[in-house]
C-alpha positions in Angstrom: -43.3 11.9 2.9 -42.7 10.2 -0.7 -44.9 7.8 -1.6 -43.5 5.6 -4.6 -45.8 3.0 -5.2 -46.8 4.5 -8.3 -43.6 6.7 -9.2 -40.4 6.5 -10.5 -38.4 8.2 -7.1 -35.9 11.2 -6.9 -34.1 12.1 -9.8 -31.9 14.9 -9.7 -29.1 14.8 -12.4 -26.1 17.1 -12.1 -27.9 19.1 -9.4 -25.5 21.9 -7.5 -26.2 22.7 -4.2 -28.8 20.2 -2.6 -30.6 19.5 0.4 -32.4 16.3 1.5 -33.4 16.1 4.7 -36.0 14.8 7.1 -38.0 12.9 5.0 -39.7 9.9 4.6 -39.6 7.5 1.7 -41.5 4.0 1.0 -41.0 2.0 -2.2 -42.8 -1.7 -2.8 -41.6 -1.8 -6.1 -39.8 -5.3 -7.1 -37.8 -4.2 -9.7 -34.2 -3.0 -9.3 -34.2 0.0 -11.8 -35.1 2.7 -11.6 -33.7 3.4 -7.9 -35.1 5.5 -5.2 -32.8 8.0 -5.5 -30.8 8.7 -9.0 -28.3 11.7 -8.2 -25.5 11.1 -10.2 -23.1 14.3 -10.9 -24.4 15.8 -7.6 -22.4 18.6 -6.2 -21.9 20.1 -2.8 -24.8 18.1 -1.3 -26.4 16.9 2.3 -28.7 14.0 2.5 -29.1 13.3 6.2 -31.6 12.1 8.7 -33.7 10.3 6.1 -35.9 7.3 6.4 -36.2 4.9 3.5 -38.3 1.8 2.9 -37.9 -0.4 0.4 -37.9 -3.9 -1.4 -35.0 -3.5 -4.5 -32.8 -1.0 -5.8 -30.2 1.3 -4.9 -29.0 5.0 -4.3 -27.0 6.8 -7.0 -24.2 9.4 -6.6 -22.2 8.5 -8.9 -19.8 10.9 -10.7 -20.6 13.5 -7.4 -17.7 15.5 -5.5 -18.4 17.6 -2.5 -21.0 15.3 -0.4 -22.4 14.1 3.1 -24.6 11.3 3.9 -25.7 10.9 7.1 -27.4 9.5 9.6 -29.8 8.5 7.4 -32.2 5.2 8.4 -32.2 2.4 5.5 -35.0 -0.1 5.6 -35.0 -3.1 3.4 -38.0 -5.3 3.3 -36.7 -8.9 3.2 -40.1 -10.3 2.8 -40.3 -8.2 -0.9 -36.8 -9.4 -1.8 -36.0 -9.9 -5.4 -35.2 -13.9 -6.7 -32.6 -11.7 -8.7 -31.5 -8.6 -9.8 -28.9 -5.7 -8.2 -30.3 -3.9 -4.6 -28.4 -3.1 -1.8 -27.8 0.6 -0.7 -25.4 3.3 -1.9 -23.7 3.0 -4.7 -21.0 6.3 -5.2 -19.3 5.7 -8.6 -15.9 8.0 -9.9 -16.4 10.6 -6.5 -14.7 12.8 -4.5 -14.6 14.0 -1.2 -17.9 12.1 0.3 -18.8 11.3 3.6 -20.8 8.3 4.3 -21.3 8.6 8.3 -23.8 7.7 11.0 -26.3 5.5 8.8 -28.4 2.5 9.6 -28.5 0.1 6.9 -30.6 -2.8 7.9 -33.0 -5.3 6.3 -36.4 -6.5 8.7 -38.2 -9.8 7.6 -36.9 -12.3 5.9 -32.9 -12.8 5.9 -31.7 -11.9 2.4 -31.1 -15.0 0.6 -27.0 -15.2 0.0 -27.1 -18.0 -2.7 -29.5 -16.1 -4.8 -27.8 -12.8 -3.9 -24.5 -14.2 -4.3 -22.6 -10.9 -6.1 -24.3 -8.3 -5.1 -26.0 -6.5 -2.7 -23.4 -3.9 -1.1 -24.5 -1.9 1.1 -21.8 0.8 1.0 -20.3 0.6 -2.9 -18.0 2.2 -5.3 -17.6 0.1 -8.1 -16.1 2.1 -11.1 -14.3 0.0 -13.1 -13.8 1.3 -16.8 -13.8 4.7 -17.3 -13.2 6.3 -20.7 -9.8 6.5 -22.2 -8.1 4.1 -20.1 -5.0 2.8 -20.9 -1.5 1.2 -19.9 1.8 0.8 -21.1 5.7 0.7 -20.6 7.2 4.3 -21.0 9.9 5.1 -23.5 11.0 8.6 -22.1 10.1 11.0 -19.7 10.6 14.4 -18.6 9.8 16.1 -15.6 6.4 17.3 -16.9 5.5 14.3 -19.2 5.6 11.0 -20.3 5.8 9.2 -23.7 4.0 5.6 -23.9 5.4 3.1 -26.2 3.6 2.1 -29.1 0.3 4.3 -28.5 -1.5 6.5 -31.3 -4.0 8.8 -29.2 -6.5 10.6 -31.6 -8.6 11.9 -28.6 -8.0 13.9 -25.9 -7.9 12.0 -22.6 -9.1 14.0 -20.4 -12.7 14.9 -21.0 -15.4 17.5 -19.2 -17.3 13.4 -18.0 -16.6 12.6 -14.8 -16.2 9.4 -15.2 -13.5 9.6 -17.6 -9.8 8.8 -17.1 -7.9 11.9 -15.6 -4.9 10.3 -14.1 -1.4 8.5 -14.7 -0.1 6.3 -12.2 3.6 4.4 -12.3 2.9 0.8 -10.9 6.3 -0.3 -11.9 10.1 0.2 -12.3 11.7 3.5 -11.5 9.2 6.2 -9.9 6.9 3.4 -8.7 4.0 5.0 -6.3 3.7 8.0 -8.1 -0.2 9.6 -9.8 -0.5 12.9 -11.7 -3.3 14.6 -13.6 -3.5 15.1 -16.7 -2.8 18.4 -18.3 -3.2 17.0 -22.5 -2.2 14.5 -24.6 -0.9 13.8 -27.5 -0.9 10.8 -30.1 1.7 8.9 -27.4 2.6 11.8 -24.7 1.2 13.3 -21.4 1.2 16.2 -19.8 1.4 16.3 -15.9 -0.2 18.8 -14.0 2.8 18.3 -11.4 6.2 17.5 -11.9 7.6 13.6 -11.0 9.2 13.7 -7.8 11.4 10.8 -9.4 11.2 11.1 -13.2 10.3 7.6 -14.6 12.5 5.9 -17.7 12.5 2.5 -19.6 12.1 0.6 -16.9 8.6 1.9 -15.9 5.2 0.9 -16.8 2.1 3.2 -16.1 -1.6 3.1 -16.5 -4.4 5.9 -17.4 -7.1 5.7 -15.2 -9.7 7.6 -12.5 -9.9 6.6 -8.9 -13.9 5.5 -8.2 -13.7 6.6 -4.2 -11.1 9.2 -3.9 -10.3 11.1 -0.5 -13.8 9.2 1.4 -14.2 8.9 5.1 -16.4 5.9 5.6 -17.2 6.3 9.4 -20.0 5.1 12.2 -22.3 3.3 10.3 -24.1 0.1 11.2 -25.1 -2.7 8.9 -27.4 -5.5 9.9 -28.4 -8.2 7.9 -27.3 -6.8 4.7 -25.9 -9.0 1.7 -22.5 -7.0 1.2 -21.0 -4.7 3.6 -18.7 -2.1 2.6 -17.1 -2.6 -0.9 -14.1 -0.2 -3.2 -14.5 -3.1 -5.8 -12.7 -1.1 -8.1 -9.9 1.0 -6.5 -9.5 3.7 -4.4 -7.3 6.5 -3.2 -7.1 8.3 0.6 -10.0 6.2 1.6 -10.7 6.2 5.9 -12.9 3.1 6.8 -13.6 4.0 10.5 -15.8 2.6 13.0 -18.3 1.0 11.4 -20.0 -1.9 12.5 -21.2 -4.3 10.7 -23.2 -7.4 11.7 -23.9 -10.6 9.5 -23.4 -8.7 7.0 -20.5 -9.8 5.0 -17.7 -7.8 5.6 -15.1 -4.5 4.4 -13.2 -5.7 1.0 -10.8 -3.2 -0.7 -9.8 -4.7 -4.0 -7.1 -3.4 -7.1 -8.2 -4.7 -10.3 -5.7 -5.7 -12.9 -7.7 -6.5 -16.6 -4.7 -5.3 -19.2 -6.0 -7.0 -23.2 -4.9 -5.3 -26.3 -8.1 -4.2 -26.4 -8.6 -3.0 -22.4 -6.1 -1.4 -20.5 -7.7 -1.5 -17.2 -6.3 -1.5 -13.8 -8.0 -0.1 -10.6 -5.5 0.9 -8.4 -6.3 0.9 -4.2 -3.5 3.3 -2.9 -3.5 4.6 0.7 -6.7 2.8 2.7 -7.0 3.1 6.3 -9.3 0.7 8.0 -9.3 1.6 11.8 -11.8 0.4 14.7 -14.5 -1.4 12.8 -16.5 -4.7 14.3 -17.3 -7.2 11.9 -19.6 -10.0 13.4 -20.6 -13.3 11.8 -23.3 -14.8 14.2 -26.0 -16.4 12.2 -23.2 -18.0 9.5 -25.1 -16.7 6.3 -22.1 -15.0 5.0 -18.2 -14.5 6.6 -16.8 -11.9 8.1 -14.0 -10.3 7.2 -11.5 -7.3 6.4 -9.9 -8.1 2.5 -7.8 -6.4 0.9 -7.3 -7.7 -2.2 -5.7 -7.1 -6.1 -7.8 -9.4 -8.4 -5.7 -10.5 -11.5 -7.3 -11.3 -14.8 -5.3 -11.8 -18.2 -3.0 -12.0 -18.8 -1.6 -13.4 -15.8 1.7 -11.5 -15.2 1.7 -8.7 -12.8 2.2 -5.8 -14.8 2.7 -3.8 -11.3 2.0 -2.5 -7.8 -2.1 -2.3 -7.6 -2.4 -2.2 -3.7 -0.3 0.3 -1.6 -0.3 2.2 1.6 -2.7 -0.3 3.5 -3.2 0.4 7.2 -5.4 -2.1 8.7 -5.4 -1.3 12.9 -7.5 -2.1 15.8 -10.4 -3.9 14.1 -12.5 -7.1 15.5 -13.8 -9.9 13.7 -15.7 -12.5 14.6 -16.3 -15.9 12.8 -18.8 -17.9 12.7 -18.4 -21.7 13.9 -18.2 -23.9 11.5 -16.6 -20.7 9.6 -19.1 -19.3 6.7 -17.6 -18.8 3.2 -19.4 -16.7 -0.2 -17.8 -14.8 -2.8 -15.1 -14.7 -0.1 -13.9 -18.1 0.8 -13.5 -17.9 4.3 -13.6 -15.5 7.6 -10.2 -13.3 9.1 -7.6 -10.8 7.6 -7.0 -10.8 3.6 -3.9 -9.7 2.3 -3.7 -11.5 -1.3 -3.9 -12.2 -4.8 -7.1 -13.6 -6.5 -6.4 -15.1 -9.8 -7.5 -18.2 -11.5 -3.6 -18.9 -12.3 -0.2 -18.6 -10.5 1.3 -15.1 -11.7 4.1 -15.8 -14.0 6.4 -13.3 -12.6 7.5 -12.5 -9.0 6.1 -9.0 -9.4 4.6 -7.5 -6.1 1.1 -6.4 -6.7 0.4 -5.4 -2.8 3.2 -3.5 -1.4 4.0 -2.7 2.2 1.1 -3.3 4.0 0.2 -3.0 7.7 -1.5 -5.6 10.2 -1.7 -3.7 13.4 -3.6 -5.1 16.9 -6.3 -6.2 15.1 -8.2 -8.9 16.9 -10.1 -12.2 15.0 -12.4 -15.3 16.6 -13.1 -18.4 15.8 -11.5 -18.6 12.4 -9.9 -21.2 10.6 -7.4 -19.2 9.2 -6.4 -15.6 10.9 -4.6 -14.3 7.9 -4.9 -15.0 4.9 -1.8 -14.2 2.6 -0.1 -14.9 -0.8 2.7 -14.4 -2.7 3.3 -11.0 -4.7 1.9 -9.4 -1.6 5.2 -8.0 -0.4 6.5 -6.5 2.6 3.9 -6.7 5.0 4.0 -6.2 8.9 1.4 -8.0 11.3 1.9 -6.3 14.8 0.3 -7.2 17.7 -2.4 -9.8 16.5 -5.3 -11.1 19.1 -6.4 -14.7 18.0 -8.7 -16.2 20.3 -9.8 -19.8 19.3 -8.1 -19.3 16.2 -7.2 -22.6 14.3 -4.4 -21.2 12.2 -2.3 -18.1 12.3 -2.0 -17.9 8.6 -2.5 -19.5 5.4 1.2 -19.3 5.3 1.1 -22.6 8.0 -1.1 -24.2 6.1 1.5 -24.5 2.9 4.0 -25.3 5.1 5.9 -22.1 3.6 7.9 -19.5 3.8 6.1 -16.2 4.8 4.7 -14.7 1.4 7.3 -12.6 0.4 8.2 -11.1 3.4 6.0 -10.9 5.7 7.1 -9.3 9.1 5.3 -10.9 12.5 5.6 -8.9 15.7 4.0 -10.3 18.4 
């Protein structure tokens, strides 16, 4: 049993090999740093059957590969909340291969305040949004090994020992679209791929330098009460299974590309090949909506410089709205399959590609699906709506389906 009244918690940096298991931990503490548990760079690890209560913070396993979480009993103290400052639950930062399973996430006392809360809070996070040596750009030639990007002057090497430094090239656009590599080197404007192209890119592609924040997760059984946020890939992911989870008044599952290209930034968080199967999402107190979103946020500038969502299989999940319907840092309850962006893009790029809605079931929302345009080629199959206002948002604008969007009863 850990008693942290008067500590700081567990901190075990870049720690191979770990165990944590059947204990018991109790934190008071108001402030928000340090957390708990601070395990960043954790390798080939186990933290299951735990019990944890606390008033603020989070757990850290950021940069971490090789891990399982599970069945592990989170307790936050509503009554000790913060008026601000960041708590919620995990939060798994530039990882691979984790398993999040089996855990209760819940709060007791007082309901967390949403208003106060209002961005953040997750419960289940990966959030990694700029890692080191990102980069984008159009590509001037290619081979079947590398890639030369216009106009760049590289004096470091890209790929780093830090985990959470850029390791990968993507092609979001033109020829060879839908295609990642590592990266082998660099040099001042060319990359070296780990992996041949399948389809070699030319002039007409654009790619981006990044490092997926969730790559190759299974996010499965876990049960969220009461919690601010629910299960968030705020900043990209790749091979991600969100699977039976259930998750009640608290928020919902968001899944969100990022695209934040400056001269100064080449960021964009790409969400490629997500799987959310089974999962029960259940507004009943109207605090905050429920939801599945899938969404590519666009900042400046405000052309689409290419494909940031892809692969999406959305099957067999329930929500249920509140009534009146609730609305947060997500305006509303039901299905998201858009773009979020303070403008109109100026360009009929797609940003969400190919997307599938299958015998998913929604209740008493206002809007069932919520769609846009640059989110192309999607297929809803199947759909339950039961005292559903309107089908889509597509209805509501007295449009055409967003760029082709395929309905199948």
């Amino acid at each position: 049993r850990f008693d942290l009244s008067v500590a700081w918690g567990l901190r075990w940096g870049h720690v191979d090999r770990f165990v944590i298991r059947d204990s018991a931990f109790e934190s008071h503490a108001r402030n928000n740093w340090p957390w708990q548990w601070h395990c960043n760079g954790a390798t080939h690890f186990a933290v299951n059957r735990n019990k944890v209560t606390y008033a603020a913070g989070r757990f850290g396993f950021s940069d971490s590969d090789h891990g399982i979480l599970e069945y592990n009993h989170f307790i936050r103290l509503g009554d000790e909340q913060m008026d601000k400052g960041e708590s919620g639950g995990f939060n798994i930062d530039y990882a691979a291969d984790i398993v999040v399973m089996g855990n209760h996430m819940e709060v007791q006392g007082r309901n967390i305040d949403p208003l106060v809360n209002n961005n953040q809070g997750e419960t289940i996070l990966s959030q990694g949004g700029n890692p080191d040596n990102q980069d984008a750009g159009s590509v001037v030639r290619a081979t079947a090994g590398s890639l030369t990007v216009a106009g760049k002057n590289w004096h470091y090497q890209i790929r780093t020992a830090s985990l959470s430094a850029s390791d990968e090239v993507a092609i979001i656009a033109g020829r060879g679209a839908g295609q990642w590599r590592y990266i082998k080197e660099n040099s001042a404007n060319t990359l070296k791929v780990t992996r041949p192209w399948t389809v070699i890119p030319d002039q007409t592609s654009y790619c981006v330098i990044m490092r997926w924040s969730a790559k190759d997760w299974l996010v499965k059984g876990n049960e969220l009460e009461g919690n601010n946020r629910g299960i968030w890939f705020y900043c990209g992911d790749h091979d991600v299974a969100i699977v039976g989870n259930q998750l009640t008044n608290s928020d919902g599952i968001y899944v969100r590309s990022d695209q934040r290209i400056t001269d100064q930034l080449g960021r964009f968080n790409l969400s490629w090949n997500t799987l959310i199967e089974g999962n029960r999402v259940v507004n009943k107190n109207g605090l905050r909506p429920a939801y599945v979103n899938a969404t590519l946020a666009l900042m400046a500038p405000y052309d689409l410089k290419g494909i940031g969502t892809i692969g999406l299989e959305v099957r067999r999940n329930y929500v249920e709205a509140h009534t009146p319907n609730s609305a947060g840092f997500i305006q509303g309850e039901g299905y998201w399959n858009s773009l979020a962006s303070k403008k109109p893009p100026g360009n009929n790029q797609p940003g969400i590609l190919g997307s599938i809605f299958e015998a998913n079931e929604v209740r008493n929302a206002d809007i069932a699906y919520h769609l846009s345009a640059n989110s192309a080629q999607k297929i809803i199959k199947g759909a339950i709506n039961k005292s559903v206002k309107n089908f889509s948002s597509d209805e509501l604008q007295l449009a055409k389906p967003s760029d082709q969007t395929v309905v199948i009863k």
